[in-house]
C-alpha positions in Angstrom: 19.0 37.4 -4.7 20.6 34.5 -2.5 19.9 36.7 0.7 16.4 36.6 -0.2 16.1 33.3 -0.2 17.4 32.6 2.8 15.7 34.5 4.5 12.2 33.0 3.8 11.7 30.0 5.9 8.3 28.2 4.0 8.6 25.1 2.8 7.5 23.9 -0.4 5.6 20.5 -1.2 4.4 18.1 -3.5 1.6 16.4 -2.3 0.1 13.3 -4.7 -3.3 11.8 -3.5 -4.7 9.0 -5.9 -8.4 8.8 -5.5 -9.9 5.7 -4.1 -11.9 3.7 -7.2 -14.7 5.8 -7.5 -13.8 8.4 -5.4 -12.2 11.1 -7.6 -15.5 13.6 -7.7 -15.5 14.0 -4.0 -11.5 14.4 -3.9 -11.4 17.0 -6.5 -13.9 18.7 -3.3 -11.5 18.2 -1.2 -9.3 19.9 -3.4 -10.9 23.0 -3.4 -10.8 23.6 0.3 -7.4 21.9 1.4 -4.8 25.3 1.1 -7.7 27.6 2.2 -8.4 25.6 5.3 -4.5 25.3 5.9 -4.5 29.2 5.5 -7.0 29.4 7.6 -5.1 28.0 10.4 -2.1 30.0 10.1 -0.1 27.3 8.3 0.0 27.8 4.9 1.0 31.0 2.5 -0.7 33.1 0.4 1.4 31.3 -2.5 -1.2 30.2 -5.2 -1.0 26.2 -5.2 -0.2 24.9 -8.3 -2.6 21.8 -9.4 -2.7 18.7 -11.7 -3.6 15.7 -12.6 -1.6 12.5 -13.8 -2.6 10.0 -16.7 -3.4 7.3 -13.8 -5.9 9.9 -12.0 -3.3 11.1 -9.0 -4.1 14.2 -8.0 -0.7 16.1 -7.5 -0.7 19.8 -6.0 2.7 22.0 -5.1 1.9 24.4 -2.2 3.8 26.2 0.5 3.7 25.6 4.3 4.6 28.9 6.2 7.5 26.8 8.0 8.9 23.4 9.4 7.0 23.9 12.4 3.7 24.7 11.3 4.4 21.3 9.4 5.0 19.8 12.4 1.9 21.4 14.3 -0.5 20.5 11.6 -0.3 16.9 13.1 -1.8 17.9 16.6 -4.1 20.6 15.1 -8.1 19.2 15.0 -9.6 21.2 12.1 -6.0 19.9 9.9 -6.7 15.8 11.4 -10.2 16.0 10.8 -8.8 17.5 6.9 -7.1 14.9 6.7 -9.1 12.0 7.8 -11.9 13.1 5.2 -8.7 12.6 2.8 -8.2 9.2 3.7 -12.1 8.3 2.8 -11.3 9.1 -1.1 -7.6 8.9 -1.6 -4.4 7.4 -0.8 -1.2 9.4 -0.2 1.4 8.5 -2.4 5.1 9.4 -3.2 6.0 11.2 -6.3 8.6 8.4 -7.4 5.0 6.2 -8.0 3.3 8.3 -10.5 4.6 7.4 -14.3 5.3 10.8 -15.6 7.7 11.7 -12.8 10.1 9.1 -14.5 10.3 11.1 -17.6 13.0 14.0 -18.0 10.1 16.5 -18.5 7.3 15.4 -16.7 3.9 16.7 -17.7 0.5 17.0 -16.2 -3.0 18.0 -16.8 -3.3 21.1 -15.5 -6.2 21.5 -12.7 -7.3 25.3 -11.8 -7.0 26.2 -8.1 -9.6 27.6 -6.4 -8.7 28.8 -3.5 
């Protein structure tokens, strides 16, 4: 089992976007395209993202980059900036450590289907 996991080299996130005031309809869009469209360039896997949402309205998703590099190339890539820029319209990114729950020994969320 260890060999196994060394040998896969994605990396796993958590990602927490709190909507802008108002703006939680049109991130929850967002939502529904952001892995598919990282697939789609080559820089995500196939693992099925997991979803929720905190008490405060932070949207929080764990996914899987294919790698450290295509981390790293997701910063020059246009179709990923121009992702990303629609982001920063309805949300802000924020760390984990911000969102109440994370503070607790089990944390729990509202679970939020993928659809991707």
């Amino acid at each position: 089992m260890q060999d196994r996991l060394e040998v896969h080299v994605g990396r796993i996130v958590i990602a927490c976007y709190r909507p802008k005031p108002g703006r939680g309809a049109e991130l929850d869009a967002l939502m529904d395209t952001h892995v598919t469209t990282l697939r789609s360039e080559g820089l995500a896997t196939d693992r099925v993202p997991i979803m929720m949402r905190a008490s405060d309205g932070t949207v929080i998703e764990v996914f899987e980059w294919q790698s450290a590099d295509a981390i790293a190339s997701a910063h020059t890539n246009p179709v990923v900036q121009e992702m990303w820029r629609k982001y920063g319209e309805v949300c802000d990114y924020v760390p984990l450590a911000t969102i109440a729950e994370a503070s607790q020994m089990f944390a729990d969320f509202t679970p939020m289907a993928p659809r991707v």
